[in-house]
DSSP file (Angstrom, degrees, kcal/mol; ACC not computed):
  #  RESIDUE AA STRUCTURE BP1 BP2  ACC     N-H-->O    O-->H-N    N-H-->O    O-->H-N    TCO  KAPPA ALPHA  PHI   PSI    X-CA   Y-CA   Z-CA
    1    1 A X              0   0    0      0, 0.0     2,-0.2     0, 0.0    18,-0.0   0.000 360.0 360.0 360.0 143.7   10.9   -0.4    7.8
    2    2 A X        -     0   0    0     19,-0.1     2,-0.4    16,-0.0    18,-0.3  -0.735 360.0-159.1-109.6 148.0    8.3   -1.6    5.3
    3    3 A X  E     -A   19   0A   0     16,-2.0    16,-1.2    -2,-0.2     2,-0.5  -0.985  11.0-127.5-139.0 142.6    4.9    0.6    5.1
    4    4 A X  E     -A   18   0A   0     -2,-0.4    62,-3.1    62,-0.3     2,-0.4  -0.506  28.9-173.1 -92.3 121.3    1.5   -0.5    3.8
    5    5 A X        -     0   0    0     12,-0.5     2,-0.7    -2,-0.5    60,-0.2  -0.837  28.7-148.7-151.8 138.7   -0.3    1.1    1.6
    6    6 A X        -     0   0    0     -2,-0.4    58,-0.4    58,-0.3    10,-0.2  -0.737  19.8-157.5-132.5 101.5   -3.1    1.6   -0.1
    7    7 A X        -     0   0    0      8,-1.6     2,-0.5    -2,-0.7     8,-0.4  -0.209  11.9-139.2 -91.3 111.1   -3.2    3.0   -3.6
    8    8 A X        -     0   0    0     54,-2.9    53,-1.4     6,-0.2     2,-0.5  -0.587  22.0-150.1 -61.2 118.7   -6.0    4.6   -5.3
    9    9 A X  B >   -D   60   0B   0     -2,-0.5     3,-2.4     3,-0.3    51,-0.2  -0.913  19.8-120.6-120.6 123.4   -6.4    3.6   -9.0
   10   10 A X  T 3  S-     0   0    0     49,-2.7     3,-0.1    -2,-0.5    50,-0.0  -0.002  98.0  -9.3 -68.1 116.1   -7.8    5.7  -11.7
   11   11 A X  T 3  S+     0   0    0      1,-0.2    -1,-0.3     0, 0.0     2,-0.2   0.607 122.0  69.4  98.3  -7.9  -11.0    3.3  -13.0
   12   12 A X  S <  S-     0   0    0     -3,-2.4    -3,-0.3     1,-0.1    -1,-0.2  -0.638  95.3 -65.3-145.2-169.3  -10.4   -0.1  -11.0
   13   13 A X        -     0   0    0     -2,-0.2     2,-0.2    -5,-0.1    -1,-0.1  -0.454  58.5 -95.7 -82.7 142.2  -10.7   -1.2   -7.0
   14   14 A X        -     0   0    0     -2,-0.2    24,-0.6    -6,-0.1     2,-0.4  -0.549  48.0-143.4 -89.0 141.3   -8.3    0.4   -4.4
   15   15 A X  E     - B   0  37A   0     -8,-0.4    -8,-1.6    22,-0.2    22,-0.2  -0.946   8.0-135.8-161.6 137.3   -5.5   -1.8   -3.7
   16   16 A X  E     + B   0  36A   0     20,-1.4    20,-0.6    -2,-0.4     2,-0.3   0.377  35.7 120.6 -44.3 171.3   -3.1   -3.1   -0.6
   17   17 A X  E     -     0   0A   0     18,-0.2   -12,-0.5   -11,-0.1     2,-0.3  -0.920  43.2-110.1 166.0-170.0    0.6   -3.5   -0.3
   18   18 A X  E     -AB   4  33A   0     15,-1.1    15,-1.9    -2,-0.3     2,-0.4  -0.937  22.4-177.5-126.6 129.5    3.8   -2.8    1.2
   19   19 A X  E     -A    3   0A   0    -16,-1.2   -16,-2.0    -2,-0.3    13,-0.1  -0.990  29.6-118.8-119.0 150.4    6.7   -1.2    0.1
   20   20 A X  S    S+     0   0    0     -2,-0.4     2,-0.3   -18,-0.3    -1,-0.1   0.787  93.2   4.2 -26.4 -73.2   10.4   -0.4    1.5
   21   21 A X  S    S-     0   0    0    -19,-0.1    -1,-0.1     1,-0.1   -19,-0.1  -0.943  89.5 -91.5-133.6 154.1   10.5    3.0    1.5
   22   22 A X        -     0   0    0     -2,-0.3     2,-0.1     1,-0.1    -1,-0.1  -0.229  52.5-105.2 -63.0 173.0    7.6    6.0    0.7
   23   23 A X        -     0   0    0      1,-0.1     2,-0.3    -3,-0.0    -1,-0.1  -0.449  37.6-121.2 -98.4 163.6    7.7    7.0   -2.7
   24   24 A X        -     0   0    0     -2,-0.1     3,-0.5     1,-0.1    -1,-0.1  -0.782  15.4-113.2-109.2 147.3    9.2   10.4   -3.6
   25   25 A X  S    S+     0   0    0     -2,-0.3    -1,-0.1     1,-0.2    -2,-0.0   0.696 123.1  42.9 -31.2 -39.4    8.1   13.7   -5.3
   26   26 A X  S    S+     0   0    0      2,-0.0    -1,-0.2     0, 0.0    -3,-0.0   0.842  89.3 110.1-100.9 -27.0   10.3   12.9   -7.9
   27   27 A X        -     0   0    0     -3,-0.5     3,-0.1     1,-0.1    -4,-0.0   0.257  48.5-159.4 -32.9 153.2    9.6    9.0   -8.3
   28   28 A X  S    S+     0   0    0      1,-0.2    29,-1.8    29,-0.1     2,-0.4   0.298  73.9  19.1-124.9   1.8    7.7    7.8  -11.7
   29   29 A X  B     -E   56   0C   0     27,-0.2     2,-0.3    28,-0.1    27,-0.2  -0.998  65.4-136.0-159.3 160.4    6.5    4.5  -10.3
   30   30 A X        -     0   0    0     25,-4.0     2,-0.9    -2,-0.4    25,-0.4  -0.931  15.9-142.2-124.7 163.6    5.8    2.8   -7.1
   31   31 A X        -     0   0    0     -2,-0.3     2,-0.4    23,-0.2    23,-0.3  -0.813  21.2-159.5-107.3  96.5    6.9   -1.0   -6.5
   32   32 A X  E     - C   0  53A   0     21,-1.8    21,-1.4    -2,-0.9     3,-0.3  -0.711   8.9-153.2 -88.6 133.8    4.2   -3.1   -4.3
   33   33 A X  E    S+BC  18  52A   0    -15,-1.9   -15,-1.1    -2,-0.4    19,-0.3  -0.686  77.4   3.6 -86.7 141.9    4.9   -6.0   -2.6
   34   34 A X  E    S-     0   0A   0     17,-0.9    -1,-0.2    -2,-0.2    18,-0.1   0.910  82.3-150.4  37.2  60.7    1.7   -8.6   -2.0
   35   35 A X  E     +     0   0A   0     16,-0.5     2,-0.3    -3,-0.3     8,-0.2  -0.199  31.7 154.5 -63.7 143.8   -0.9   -6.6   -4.0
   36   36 A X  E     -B   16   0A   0    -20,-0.6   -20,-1.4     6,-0.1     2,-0.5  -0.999  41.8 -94.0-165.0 152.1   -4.0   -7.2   -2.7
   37   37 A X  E >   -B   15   0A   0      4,-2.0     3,-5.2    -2,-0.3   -22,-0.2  -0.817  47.5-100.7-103.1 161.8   -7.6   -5.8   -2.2
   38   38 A X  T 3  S+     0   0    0    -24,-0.6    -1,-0.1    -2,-0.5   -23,-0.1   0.637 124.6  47.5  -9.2 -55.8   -8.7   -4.0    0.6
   39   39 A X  T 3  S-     0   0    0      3,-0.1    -1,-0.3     0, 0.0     3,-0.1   0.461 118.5-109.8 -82.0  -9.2  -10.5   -7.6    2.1
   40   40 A X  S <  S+     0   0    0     -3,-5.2    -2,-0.1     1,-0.3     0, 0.0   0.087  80.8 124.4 113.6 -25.0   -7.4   -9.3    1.4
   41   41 A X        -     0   0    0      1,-0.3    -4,-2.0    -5,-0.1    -1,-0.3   0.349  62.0 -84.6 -96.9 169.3   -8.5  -11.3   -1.5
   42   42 A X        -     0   0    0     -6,-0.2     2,-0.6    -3,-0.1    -1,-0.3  -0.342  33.2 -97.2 -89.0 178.3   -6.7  -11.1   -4.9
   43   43 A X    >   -     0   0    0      4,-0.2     3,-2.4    -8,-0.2    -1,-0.0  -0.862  21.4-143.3 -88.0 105.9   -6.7   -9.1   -7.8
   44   44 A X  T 3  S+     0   0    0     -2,-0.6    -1,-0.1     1,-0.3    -2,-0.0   0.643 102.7  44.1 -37.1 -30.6   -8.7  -10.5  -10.7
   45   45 A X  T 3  S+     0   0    0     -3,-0.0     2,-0.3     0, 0.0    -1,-0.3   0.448  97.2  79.8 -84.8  -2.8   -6.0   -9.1  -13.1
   46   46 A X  S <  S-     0   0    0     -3,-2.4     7,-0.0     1,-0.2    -4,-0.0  -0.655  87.3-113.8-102.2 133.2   -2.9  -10.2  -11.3
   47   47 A X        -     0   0    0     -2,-0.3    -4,-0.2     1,-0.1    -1,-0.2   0.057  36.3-103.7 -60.6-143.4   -1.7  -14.2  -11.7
   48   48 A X  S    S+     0   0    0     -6,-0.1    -1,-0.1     0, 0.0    -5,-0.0   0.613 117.4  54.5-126.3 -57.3   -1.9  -16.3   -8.4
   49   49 A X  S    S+     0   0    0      2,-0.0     2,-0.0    -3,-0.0    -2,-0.0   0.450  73.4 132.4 -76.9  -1.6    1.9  -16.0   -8.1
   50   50 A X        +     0   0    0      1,-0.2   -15,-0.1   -16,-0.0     3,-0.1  -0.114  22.6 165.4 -58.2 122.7    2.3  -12.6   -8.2
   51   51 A X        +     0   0    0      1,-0.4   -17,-0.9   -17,-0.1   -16,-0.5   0.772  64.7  20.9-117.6 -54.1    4.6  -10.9   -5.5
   52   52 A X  E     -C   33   0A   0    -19,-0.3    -1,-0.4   -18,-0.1     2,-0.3  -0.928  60.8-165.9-115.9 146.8    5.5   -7.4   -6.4
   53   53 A X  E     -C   32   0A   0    -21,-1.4   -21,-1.8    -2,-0.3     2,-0.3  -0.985  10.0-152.0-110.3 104.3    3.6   -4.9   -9.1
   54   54 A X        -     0   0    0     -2,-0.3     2,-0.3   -23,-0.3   -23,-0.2  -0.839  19.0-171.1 -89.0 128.6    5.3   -1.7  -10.4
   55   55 A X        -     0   0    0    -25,-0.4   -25,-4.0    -2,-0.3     5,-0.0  -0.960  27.2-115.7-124.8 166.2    2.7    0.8  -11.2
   56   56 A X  B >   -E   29   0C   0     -2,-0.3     3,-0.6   -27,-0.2     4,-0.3  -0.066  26.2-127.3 -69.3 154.6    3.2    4.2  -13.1
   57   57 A X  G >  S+     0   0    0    -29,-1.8     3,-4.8     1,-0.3     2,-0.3   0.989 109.5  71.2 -65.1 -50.0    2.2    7.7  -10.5
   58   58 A X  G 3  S+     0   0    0      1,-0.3    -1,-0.3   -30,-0.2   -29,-0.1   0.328  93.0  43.2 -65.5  -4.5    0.1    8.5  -13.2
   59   59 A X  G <  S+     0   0    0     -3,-0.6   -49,-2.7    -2,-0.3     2,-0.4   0.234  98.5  93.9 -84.0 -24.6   -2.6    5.7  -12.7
   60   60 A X  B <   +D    9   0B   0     -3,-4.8   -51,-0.2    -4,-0.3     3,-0.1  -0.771  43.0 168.2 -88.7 144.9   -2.4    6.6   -9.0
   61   61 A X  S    S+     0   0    0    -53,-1.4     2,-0.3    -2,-0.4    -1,-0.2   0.774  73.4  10.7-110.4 -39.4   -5.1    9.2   -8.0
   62   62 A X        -     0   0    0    -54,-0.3   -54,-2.9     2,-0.0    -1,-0.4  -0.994  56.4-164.1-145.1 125.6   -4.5    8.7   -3.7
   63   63 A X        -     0   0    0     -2,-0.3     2,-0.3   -56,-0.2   -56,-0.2  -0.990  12.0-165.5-120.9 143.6   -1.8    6.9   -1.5
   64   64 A X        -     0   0    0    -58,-0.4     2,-0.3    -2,-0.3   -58,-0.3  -0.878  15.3-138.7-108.5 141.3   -2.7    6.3    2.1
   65   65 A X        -     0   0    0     -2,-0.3     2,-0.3   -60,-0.2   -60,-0.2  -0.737  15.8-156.1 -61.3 120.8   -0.1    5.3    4.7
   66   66 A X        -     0   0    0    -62,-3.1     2,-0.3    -2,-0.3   -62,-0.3  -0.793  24.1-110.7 -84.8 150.1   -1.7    2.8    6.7
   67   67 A X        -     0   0    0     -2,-0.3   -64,-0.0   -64,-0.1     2,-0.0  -0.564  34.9-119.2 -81.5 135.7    0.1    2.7   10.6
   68   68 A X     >  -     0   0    0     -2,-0.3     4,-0.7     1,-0.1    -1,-0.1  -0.377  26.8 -92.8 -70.8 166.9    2.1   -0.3   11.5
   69   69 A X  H  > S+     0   0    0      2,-0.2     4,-2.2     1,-0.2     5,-0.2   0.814 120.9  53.1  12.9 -69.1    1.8   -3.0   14.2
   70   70 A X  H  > S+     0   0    0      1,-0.2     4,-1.2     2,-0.2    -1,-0.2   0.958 104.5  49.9 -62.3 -41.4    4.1   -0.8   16.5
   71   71 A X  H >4 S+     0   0    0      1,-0.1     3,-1.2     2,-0.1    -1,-0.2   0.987 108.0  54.1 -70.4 -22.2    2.4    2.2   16.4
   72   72 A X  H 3< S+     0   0    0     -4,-0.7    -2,-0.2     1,-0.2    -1,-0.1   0.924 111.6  46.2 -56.7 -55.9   -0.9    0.3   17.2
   73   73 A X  H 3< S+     0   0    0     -4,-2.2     2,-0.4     2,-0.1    -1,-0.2   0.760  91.8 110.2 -40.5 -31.2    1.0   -1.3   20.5
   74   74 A X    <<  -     0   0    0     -4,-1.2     2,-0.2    -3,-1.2    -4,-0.0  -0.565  66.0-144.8 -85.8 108.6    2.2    2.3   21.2
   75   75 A X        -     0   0    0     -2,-0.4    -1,-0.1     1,-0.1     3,-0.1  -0.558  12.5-160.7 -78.3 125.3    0.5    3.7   24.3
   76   76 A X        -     0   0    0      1,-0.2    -1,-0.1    -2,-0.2     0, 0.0  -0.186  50.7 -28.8-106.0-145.8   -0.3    7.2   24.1
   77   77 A X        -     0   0    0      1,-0.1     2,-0.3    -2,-0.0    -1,-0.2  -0.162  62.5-156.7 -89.8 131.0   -1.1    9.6   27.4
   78   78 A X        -     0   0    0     -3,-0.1     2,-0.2     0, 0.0    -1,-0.1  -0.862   7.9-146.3-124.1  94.7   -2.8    7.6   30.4
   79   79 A X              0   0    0     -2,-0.3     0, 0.0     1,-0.2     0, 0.0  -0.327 360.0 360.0 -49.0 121.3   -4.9    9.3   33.1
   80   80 A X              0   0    0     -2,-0.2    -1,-0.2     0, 0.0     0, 0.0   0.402 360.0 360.0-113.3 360.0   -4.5    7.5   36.6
């Protein structure tokens, strides 16, 4: 299952993606798939063709989990 997320960057613009699995305590990089900003739009630094970006933890300051498509469908407790 792929999860989007959205990476905090020390200095620069906050920026989208996906990756495979969350990253781990021990991990020294993360891999993002479709790097992106927040509005969807590109990165000014990035080429045009660009599909995955590996960046170092240290460069990250915050990752958020965004919630997928299914949990959004996923109906929670319904008074009737």
């Amino acid at each position: 299952m792929a999860y989007s997320l959205v990476l905090h960057l020390s200095g620069d613009v906050p920026v989208v993606g996906e990756v495979d699995e969350l990253p781990k305590p021990t991990d020294t990089i993360v891999i993002l798939s479709n790097p992106r900003q927040r509005d969807g739009k590109d990165l000014h630094y990035l080429e045009q063709n660009v599909v995955k970006v590996i960046w170092p933890i240290e460069r990250i300051t915050l990752i958020e989990v965004l919630e997928s498509e299914e949990e959004e469908k996923i109906i929670g407790f319904v008074r009737e």
